[in-house]
PQR file of N, CA, C, O and H, with PARSE charges and radii, in Angstrom:
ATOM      1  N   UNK A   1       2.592  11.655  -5.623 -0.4000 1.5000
ATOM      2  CA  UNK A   1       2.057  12.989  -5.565 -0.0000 2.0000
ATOM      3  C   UNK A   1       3.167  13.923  -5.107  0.5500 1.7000
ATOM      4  O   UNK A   1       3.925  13.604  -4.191 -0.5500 1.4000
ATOM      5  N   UNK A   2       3.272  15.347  -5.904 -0.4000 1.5000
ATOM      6  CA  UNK A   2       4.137  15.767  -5.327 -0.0000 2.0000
ATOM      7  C   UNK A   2       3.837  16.427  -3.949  0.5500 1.7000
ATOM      8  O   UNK A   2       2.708  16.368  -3.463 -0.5500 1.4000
ATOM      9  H   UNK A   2       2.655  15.606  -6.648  0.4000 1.0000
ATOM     10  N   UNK A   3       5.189  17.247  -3.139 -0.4000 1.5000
ATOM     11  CA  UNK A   3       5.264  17.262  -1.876 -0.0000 2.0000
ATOM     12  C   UNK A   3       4.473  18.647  -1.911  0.5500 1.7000
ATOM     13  O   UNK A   3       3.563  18.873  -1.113 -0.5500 1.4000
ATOM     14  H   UNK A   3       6.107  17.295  -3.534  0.4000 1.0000
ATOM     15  N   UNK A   4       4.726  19.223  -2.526 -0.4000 1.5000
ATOM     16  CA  UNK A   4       3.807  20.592  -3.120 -0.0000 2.0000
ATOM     17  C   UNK A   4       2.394  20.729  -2.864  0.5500 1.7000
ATOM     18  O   UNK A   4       1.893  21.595  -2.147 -0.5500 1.4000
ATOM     19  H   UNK A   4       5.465  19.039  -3.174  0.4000 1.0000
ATOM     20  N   UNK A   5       1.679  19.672  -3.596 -0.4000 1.5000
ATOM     21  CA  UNK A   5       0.001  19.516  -3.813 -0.0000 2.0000
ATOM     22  C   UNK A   5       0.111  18.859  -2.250  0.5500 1.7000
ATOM     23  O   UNK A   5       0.146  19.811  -1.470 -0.5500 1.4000
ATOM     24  H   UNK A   5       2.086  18.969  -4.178  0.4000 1.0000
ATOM     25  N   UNK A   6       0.161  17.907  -1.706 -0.4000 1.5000
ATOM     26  CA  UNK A   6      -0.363  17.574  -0.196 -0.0000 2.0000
ATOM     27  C   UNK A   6       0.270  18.945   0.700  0.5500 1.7000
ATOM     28  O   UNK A   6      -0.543  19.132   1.606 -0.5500 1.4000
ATOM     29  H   UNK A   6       0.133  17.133  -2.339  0.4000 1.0000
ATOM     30  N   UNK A   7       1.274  19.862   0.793 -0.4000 1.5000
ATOM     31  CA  UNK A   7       1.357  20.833   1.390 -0.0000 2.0000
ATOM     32  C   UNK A   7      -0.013  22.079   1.366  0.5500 1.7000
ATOM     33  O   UNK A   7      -0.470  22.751   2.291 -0.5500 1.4000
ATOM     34  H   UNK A   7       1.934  19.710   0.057  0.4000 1.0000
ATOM     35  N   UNK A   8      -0.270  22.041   0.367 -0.4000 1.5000
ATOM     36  CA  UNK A   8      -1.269  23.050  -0.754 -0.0000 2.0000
ATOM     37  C   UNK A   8      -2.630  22.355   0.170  0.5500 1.7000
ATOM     38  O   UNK A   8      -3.349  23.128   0.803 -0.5500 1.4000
ATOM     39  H   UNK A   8       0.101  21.496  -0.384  0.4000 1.0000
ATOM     40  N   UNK A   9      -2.941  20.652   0.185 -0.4000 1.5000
ATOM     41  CA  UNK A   9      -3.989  20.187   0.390 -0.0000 2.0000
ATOM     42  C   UNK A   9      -4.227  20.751   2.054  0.5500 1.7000
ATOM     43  O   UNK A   9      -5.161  21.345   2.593 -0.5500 1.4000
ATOM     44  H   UNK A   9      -2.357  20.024  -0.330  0.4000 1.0000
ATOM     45  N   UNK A  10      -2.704  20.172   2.623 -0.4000 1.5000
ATOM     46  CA  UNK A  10      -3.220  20.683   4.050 -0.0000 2.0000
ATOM     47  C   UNK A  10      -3.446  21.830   4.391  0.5500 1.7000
ATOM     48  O   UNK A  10      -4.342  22.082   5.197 -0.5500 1.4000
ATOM     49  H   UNK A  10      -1.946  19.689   2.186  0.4000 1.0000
ATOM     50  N   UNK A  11      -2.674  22.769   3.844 -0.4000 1.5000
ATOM     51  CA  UNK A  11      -3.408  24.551   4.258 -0.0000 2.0000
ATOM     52  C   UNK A  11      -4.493  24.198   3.947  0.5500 1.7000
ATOM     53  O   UNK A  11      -5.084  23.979   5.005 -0.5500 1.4000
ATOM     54  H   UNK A  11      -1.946  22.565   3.189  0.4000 1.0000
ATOM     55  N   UNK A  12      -5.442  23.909   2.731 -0.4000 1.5000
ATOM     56  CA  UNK A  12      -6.676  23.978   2.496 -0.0000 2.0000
ATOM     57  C   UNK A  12      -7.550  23.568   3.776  0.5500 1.7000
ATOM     58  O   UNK A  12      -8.606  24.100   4.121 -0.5500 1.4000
ATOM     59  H   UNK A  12      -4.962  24.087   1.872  0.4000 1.0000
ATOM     60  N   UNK A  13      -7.039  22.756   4.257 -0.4000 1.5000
ATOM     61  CA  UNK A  13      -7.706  21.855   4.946 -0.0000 2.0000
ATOM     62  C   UNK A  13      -7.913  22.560   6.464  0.5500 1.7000
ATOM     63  O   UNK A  13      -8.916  22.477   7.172 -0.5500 1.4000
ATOM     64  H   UNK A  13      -6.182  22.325   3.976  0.4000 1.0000
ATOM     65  N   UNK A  14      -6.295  23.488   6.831 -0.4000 1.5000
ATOM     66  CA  UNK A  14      -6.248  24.269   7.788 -0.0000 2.0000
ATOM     67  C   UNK A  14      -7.224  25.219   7.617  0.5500 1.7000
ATOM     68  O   UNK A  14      -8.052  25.047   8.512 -0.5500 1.4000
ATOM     69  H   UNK A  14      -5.480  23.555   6.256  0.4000 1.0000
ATOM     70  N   UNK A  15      -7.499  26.029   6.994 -0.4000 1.5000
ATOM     71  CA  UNK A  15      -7.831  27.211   5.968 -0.0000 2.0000
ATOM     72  C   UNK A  15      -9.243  27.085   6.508  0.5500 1.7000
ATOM     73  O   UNK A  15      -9.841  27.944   7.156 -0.5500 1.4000
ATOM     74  H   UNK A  15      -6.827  26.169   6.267  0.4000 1.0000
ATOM     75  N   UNK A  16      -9.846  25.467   6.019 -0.4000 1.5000
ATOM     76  CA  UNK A  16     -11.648  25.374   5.812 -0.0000 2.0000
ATOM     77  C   UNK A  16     -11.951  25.267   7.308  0.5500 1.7000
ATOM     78  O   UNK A  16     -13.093  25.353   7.759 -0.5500 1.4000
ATOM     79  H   UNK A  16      -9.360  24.769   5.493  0.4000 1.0000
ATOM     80  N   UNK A  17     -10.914  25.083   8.008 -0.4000 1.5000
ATOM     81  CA  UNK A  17     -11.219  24.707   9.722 -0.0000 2.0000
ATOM     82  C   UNK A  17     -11.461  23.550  10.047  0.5500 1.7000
ATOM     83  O   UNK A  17     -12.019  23.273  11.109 -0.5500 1.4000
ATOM     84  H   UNK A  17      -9.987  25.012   7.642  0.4000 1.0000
ATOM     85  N   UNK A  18     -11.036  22.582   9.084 -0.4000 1.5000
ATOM     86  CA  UNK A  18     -11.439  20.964   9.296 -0.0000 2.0000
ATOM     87  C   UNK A  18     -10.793  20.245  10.162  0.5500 1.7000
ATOM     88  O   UNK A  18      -9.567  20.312  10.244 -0.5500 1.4000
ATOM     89  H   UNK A  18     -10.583  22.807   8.222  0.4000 1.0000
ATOM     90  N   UNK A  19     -11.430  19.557  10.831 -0.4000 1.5000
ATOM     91  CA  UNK A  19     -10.619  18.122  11.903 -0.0000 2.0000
ATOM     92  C   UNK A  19      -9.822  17.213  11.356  0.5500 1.7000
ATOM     93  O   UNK A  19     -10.457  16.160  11.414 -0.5500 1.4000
ATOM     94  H   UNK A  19     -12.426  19.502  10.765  0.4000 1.0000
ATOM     95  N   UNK A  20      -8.523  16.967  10.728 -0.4000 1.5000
ATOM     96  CA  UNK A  20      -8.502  16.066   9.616 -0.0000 2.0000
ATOM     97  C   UNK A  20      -6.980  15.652  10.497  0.5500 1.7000
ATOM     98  O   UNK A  20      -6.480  16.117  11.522 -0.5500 1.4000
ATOM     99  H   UNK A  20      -8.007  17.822  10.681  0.4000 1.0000
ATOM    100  N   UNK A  21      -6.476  14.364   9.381 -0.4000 1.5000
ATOM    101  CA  UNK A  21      -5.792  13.891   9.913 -0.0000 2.0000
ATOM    102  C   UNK A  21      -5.341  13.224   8.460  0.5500 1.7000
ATOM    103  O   UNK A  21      -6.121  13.095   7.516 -0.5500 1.4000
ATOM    104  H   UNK A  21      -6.882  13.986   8.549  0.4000 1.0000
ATOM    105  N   UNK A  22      -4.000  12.837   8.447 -0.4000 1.5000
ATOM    106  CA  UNK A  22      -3.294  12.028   7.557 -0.0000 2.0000
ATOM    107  C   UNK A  22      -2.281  11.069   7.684  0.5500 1.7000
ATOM    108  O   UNK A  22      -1.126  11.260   8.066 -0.5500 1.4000
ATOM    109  H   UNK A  22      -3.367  12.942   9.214  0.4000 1.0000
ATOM    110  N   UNK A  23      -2.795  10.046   7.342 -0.4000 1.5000
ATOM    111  CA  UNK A  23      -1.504   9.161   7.211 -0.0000 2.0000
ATOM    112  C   UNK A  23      -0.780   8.791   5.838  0.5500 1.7000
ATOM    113  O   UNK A  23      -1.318   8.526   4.763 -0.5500 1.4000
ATOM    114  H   UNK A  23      -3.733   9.890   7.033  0.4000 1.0000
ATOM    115  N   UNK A  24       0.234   8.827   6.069 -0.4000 1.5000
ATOM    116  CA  UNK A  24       1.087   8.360   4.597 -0.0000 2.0000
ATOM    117  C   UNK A  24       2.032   6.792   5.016  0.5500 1.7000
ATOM    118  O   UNK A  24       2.626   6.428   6.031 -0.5500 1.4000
ATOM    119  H   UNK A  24       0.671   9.042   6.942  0.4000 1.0000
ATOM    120  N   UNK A  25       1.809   6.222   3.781 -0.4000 1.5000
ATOM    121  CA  UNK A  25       2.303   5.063   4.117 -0.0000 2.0000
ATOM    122  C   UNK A  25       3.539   4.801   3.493  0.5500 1.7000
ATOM    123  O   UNK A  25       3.370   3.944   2.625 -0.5500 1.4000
ATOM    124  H   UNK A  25       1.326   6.518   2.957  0.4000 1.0000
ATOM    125  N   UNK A  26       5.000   5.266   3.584 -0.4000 1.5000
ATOM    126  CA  UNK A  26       5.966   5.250   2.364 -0.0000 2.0000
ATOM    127  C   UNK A  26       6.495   3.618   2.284  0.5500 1.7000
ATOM    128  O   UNK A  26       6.746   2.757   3.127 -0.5500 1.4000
ATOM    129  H   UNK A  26       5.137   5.962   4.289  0.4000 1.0000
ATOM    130  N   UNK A  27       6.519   3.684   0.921 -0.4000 1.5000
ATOM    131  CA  UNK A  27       6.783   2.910  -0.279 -0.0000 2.0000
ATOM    132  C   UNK A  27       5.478   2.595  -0.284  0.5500 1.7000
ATOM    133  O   UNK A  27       5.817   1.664  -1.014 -0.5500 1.4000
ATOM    134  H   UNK A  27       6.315   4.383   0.237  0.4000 1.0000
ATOM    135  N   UNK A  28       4.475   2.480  -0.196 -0.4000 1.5000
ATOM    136  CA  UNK A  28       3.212   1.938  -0.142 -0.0000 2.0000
ATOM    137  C   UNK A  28       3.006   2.365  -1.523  0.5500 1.7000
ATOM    138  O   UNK A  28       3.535   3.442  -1.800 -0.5500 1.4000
ATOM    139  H   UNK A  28       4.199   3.237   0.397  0.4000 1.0000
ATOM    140  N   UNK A  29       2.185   1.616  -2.714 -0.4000 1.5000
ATOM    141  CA  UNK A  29       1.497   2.260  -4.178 -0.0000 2.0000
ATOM    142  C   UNK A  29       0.114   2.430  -3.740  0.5500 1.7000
ATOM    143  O   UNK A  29      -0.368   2.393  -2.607 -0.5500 1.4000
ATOM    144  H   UNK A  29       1.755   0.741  -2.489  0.4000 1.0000
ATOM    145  N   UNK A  30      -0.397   2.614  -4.837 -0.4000 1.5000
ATOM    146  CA  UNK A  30      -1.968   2.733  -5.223 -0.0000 2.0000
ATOM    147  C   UNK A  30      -2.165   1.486  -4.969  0.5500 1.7000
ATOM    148  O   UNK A  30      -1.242   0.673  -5.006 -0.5500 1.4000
ATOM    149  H   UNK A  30      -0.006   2.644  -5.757  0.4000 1.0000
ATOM    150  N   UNK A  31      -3.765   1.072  -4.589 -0.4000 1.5000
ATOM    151  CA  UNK A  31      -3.663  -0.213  -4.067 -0.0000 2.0000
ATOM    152  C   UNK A  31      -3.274  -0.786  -3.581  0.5500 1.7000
ATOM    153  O   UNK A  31      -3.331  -1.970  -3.911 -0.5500 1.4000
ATOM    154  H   UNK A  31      -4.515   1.733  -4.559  0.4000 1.0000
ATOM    155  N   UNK A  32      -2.645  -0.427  -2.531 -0.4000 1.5000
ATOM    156  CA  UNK A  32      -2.112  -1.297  -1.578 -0.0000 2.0000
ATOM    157  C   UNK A  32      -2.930  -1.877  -0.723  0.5500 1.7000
ATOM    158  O   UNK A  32      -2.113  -2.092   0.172 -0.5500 1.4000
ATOM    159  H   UNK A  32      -2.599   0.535  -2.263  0.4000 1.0000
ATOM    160  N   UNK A  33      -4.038  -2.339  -0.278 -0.4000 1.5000
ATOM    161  CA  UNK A  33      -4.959  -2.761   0.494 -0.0000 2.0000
ATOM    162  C   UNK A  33      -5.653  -3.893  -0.271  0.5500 1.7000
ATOM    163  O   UNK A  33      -6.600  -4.573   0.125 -0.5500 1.4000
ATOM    164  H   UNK A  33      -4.702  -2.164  -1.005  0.4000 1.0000
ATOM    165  N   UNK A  34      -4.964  -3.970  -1.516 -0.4000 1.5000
ATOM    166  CA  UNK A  34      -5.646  -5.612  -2.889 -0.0000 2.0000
ATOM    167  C   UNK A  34      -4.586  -5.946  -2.859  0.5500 1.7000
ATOM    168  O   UNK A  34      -3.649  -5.340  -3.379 -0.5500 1.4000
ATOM    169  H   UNK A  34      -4.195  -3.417  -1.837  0.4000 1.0000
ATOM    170  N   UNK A  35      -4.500  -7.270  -2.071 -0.4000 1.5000
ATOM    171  CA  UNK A  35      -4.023  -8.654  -2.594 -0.0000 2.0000
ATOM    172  C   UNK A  35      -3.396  -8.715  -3.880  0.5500 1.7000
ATOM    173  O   UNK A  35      -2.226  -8.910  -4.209 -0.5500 1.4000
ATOM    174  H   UNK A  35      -5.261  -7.762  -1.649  0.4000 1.0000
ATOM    175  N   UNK A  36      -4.585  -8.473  -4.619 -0.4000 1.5000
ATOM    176  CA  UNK A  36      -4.489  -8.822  -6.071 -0.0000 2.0000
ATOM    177  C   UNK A  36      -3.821  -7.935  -6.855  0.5500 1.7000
ATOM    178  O   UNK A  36      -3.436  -8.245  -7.982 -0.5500 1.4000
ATOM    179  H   UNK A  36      -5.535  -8.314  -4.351  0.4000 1.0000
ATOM    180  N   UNK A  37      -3.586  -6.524  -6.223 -0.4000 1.5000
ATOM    181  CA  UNK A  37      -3.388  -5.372  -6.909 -0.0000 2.0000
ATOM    182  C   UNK A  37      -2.100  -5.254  -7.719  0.5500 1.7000
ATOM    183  O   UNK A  37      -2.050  -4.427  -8.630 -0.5500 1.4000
ATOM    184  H   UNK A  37      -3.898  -6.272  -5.307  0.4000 1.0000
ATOM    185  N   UNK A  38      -0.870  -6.172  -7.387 -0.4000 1.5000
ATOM    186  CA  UNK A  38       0.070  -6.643  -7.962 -0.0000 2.0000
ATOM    187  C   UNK A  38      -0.098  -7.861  -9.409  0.5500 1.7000
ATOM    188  O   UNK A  38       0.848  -8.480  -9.898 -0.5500 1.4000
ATOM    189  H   UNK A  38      -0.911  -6.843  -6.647  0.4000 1.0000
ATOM    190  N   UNK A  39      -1.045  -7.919  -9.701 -0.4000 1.5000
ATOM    191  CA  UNK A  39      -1.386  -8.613 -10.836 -0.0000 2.0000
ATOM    192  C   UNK A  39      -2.256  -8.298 -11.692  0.5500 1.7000
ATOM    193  O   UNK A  39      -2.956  -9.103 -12.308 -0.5500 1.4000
ATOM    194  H   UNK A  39      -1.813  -7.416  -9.304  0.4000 1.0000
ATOM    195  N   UNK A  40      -2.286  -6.765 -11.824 -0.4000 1.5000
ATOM    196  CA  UNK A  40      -2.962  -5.852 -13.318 -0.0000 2.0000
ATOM    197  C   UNK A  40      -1.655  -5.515 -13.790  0.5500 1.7000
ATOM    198  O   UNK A  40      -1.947  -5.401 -14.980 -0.5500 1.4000
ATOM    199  H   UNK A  40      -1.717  -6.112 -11.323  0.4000 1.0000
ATOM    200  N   UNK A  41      -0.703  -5.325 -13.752 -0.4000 1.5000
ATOM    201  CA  UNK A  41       0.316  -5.002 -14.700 -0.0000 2.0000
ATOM    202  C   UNK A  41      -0.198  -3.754 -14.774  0.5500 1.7000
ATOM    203  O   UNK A  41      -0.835  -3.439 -15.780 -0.5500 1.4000
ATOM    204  H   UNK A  41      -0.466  -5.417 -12.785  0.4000 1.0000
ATOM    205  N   UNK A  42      -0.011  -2.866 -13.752 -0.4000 1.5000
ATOM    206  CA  UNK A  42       0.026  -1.832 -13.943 -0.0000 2.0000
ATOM    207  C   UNK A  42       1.163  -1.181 -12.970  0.5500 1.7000
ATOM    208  O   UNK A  42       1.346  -1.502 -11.795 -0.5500 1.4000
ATOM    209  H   UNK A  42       0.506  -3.122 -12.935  0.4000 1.0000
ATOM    210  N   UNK A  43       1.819  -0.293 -13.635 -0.4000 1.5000
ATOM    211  CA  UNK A  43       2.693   0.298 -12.572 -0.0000 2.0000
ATOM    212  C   UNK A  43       2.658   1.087 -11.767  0.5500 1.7000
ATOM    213  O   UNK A  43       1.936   2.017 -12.128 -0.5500 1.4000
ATOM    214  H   UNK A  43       1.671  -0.032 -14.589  0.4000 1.0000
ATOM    215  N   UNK A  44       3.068   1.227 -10.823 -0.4000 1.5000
ATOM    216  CA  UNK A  44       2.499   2.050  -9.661 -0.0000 2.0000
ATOM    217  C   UNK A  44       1.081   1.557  -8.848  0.5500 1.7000
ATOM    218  O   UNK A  44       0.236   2.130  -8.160 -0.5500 1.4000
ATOM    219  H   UNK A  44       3.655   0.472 -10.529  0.4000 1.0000
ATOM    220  N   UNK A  45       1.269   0.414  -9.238 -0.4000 1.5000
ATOM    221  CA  UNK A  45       0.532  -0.538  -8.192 -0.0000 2.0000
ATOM    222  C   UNK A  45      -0.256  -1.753  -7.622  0.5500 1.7000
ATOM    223  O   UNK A  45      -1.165  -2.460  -8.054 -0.5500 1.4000
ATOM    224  H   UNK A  45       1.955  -0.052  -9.796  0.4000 1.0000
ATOM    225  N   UNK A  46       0.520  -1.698  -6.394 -0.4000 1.5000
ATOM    226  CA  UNK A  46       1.070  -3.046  -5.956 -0.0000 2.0000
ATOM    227  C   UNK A  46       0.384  -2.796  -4.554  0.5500 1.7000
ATOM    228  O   UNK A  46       0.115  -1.682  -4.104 -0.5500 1.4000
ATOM    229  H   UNK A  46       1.259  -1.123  -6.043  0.4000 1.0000
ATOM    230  N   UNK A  47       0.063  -4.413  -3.730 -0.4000 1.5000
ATOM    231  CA  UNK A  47       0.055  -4.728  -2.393 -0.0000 2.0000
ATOM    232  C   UNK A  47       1.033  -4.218  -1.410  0.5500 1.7000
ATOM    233  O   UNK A  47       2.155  -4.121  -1.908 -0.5500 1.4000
ATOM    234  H   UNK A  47       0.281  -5.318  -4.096  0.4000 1.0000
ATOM    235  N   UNK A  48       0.976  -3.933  -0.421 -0.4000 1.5000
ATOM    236  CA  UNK A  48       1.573  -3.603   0.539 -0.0000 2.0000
ATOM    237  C   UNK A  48       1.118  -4.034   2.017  0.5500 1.7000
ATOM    238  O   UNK A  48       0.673  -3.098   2.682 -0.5500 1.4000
ATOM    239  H   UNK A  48       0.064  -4.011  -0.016  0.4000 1.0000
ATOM    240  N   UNK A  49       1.161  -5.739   2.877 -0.4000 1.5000
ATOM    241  CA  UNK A  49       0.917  -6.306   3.703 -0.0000 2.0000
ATOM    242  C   UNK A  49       1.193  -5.085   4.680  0.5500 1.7000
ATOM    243  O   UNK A  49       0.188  -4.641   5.233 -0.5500 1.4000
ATOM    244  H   UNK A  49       1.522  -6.500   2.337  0.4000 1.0000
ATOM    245  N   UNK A  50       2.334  -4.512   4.957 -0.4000 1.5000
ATOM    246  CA  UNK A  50       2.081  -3.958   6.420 -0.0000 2.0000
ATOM    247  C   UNK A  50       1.518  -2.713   6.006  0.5500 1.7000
ATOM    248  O   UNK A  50       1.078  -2.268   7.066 -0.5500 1.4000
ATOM    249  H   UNK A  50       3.151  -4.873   4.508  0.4000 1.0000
ATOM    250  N   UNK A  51       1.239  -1.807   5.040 -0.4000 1.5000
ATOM    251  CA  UNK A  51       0.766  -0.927   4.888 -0.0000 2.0000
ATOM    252  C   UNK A  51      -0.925  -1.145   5.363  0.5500 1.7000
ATOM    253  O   UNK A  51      -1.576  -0.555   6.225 -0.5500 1.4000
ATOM    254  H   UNK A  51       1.597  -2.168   4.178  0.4000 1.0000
ATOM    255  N   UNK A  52      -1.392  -2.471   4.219 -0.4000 1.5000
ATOM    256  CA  UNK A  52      -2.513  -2.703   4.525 -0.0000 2.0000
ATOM    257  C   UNK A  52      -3.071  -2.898   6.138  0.5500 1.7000
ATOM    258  O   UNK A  52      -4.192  -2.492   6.444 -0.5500 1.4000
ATOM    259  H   UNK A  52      -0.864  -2.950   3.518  0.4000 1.0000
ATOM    260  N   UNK A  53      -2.253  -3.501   7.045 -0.4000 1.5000
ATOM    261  CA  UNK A  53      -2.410  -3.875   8.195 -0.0000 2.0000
ATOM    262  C   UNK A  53      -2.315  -2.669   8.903  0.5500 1.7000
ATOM    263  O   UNK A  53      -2.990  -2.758   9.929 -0.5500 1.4000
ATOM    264  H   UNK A  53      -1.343  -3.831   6.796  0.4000 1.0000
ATOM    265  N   UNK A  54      -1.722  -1.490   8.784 -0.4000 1.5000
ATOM    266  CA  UNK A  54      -1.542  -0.600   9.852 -0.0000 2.0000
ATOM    267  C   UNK A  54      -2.898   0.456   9.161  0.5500 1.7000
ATOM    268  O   UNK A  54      -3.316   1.314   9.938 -0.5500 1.4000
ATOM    269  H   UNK A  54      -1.174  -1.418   7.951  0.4000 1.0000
ATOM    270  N   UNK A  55      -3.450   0.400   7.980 -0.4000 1.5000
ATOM    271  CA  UNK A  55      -4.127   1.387   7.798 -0.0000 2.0000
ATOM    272  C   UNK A  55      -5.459   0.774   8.085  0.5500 1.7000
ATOM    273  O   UNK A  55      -6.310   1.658   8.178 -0.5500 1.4000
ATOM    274  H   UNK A  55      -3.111  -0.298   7.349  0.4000 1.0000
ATOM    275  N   UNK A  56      -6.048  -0.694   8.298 -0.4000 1.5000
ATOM    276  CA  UNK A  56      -7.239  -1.091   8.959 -0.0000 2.0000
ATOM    277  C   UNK A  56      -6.941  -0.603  10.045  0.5500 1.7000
ATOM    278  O   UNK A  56      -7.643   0.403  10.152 -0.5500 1.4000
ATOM    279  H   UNK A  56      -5.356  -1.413   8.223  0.4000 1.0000
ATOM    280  N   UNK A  57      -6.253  -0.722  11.012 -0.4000 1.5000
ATOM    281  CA  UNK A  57      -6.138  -0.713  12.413 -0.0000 2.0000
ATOM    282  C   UNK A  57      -6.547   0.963  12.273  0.5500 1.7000
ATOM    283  O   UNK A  57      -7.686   1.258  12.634 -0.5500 1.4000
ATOM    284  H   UNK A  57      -5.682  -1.539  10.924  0.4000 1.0000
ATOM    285  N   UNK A  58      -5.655   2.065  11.762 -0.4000 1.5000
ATOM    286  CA  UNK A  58      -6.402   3.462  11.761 -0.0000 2.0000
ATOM    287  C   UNK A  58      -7.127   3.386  11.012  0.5500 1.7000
ATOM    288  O   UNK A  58      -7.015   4.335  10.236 -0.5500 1.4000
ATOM    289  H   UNK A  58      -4.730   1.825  11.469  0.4000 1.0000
ATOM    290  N   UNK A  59      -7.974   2.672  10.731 -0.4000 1.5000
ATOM    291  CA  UNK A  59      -9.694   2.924   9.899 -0.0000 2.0000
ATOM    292  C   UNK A  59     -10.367   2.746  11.279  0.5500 1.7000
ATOM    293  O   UNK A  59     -10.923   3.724  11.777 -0.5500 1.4000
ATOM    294  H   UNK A  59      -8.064   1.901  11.362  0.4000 1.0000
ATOM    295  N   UNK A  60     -10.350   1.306  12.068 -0.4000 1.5000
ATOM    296  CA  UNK A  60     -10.850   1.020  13.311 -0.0000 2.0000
ATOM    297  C   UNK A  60     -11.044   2.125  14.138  0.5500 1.7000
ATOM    298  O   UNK A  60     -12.071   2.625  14.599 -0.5500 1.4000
ATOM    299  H   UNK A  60      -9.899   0.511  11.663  0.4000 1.0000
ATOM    300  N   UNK A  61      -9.657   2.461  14.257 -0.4000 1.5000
ATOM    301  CA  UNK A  61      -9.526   3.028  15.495 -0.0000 2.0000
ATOM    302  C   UNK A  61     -10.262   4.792  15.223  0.5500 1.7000
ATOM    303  O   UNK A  61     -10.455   5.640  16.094 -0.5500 1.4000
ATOM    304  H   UNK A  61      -8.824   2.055  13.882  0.4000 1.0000
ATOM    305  N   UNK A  62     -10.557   4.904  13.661 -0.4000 1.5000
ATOM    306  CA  UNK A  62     -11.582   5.984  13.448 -0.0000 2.0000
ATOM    307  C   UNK A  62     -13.101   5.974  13.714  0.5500 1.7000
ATOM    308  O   UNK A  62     -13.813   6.943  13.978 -0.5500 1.4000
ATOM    309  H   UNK A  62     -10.400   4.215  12.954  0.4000 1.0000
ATOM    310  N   UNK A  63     -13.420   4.780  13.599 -0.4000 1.5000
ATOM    311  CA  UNK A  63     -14.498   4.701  13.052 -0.0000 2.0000
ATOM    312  C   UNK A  63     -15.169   3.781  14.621  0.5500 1.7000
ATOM    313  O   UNK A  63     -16.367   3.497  14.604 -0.5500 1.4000
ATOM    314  H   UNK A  63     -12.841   3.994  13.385  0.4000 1.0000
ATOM    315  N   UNK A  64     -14.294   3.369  15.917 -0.4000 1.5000
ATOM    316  CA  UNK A  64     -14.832   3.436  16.980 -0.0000 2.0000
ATOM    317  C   UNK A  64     -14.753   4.955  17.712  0.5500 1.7000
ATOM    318  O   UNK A  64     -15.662   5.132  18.523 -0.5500 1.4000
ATOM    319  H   UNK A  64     -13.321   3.599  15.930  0.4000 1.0000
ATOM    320  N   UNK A  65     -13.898   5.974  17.571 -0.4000 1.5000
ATOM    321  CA  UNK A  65     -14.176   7.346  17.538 -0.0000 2.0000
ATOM    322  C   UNK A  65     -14.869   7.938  17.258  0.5500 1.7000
ATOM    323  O   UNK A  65     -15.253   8.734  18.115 -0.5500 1.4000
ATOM    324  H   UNK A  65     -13.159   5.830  16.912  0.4000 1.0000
ATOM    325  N   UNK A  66     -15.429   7.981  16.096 -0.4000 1.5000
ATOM    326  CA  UNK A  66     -16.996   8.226  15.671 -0.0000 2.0000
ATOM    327  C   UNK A  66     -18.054   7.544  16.021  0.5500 1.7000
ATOM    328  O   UNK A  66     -19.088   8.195  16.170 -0.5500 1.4000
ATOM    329  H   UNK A  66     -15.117   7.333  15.400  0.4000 1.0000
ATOM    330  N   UNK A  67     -18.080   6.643  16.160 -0.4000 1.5000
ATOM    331  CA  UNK A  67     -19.413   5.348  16.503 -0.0000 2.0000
ATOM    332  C   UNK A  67     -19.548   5.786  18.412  0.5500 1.7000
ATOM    333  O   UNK A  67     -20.658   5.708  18.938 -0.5500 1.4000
ATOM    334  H   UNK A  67     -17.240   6.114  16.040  0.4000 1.0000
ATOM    335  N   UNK A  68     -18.726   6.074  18.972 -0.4000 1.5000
ATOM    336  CA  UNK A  68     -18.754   6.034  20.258 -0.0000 2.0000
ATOM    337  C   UNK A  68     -18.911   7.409  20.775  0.5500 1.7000
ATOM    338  O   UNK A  68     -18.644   7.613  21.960 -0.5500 1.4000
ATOM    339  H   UNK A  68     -17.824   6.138  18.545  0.4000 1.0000
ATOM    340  N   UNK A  69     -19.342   8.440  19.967 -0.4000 1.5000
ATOM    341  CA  UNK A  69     -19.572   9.453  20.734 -0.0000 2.0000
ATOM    342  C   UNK A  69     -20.766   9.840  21.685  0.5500 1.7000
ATOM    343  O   UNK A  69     -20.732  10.894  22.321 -0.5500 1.4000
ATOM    344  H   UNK A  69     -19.560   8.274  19.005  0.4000 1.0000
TER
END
């Protein structure tokens, strides 16, 4: 994606007054969280073990933030 459209996304995001937050995972593709995702022969995407591992941990660590209010 270019650097343009996620700049564009976050004003929006500033703009609507939203609570938001982003993580980017570099070199990470599409699919990176399937195992398998490296075996459609498709390009631009592939597995990514530590990507996958650090973005459960910030799913968790969202979603006991919300659950615990």
């Amino acid at each position: 994606m270019p650097a343009e459209r996620v700049v564009a996304f976050k004003q929006a995001l500033d703009a609507g007054g939203v609570d938001w937050q982003m993580a980017i995972y570099g070199g990470a593709h599409h699919g990176f969280t399937n195992p398998e995702a490296g075996g459609y022969g498709i390009d631009g995407v592939a597995y990514d073990q530590k990507a996958d591992k650090r973005s459960w941990a910030l799913m968790e660590s969202f979603l006991q933030e919300i659950f615990s209010e």
